[in-house]
C-alpha positions as CSV (number, residue, x, y, z in Angstrom):
1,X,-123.4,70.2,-15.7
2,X,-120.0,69.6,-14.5
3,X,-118.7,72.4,-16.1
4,X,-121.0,74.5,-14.2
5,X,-120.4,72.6,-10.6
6,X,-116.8,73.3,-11.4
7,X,-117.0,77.0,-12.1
8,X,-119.2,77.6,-9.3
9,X,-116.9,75.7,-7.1
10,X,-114.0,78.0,-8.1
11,X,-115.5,81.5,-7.6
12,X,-116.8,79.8,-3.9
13,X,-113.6,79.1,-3.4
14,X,-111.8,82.2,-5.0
15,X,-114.4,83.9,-2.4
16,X,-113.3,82.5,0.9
17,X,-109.8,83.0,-0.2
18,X,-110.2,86.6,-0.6
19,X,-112.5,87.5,2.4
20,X,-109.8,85.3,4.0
21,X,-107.1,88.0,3.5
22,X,-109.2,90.8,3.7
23,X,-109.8,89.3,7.8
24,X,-106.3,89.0,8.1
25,X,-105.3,92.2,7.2
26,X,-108.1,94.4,8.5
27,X,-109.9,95.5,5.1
28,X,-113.3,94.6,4.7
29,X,-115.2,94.8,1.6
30,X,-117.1,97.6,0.6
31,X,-119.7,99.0,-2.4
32,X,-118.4,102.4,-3.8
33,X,-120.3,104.3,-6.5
34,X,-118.5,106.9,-8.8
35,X,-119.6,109.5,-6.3
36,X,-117.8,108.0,-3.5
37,X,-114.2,108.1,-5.1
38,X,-112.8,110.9,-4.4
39,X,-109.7,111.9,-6.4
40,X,-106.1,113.6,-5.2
41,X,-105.3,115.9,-8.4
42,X,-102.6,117.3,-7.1
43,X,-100.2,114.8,-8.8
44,X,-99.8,114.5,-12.7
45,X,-101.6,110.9,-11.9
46,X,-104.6,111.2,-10.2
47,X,-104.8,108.9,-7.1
48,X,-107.9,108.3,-5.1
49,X,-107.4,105.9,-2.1
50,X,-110.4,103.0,-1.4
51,X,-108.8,101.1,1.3
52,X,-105.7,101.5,4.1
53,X,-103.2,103.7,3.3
54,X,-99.7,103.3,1.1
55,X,-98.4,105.4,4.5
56,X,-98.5,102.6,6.6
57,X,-97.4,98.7,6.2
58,X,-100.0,96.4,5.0
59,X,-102.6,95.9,2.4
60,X,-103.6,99.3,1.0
61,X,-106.0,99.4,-2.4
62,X,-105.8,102.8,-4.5
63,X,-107.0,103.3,-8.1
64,X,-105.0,105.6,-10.4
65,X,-105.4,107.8,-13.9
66,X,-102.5,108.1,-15.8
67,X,-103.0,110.9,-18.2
68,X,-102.6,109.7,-22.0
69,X,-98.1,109.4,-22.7
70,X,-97.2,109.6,-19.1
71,X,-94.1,107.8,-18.4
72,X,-93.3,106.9,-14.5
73,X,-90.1,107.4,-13.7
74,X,-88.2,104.0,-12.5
75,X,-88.6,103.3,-8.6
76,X,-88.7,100.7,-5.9
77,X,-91.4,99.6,-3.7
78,X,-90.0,97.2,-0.6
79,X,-93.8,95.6,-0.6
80,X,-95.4,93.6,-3.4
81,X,-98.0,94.8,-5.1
82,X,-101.0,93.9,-7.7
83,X,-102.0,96.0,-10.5
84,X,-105.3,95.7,-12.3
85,X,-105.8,98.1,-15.7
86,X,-109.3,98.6,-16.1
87,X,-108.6,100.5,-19.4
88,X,-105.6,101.1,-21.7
89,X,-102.1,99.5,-21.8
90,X,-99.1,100.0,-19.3
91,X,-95.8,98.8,-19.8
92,X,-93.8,98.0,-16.4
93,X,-90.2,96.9,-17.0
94,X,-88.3,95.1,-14.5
């Protein structure tokens, strides 16, 4: 019973951390289905945008398809940024 109390104390908490800094940076959450996403394909890796932009400063959220072997050239972003892989491997080197 405890272990339960705890969990559902942390995803509560995890919650109101998150919808925290989506208030302070102007995202709000939203529900996409497949159909919604619409992809850019006119880079080797397809982009499709969900929230903000990666024009302007500030949070942005964008997901990615990297086609099977592709290697991404080294670069610099001046902003941090968190990466999620839904599926497959990638190998960042720092």
């Amino acid at each position: 019973m405890k272990l339960i109390l705890a969990g559902v104390s942390g995803a509560i908490l995890a919650a109101t951390a998150v919808l925290t800094v989506y208030a302070q940076v102007g995202i709000a959450p939203i529900a996409l289905t497949v159909d919604d996403i619409q992809w850019n394909t006119e880079r080797s890796n397809h982009r499709a945008n969900i929230a903000g932009s990666n024009e302007t400063p500030g949070l942005y959220i964008y997901r990615t398809r990297f086609p099977e072997g592709f290697r991404n050239q080294p670069h610099y972003h001046p902003d941090n940024r968190v990466v999620t892989v839904m599926s497959g491997t990638l190998h960042v080197g720092y």
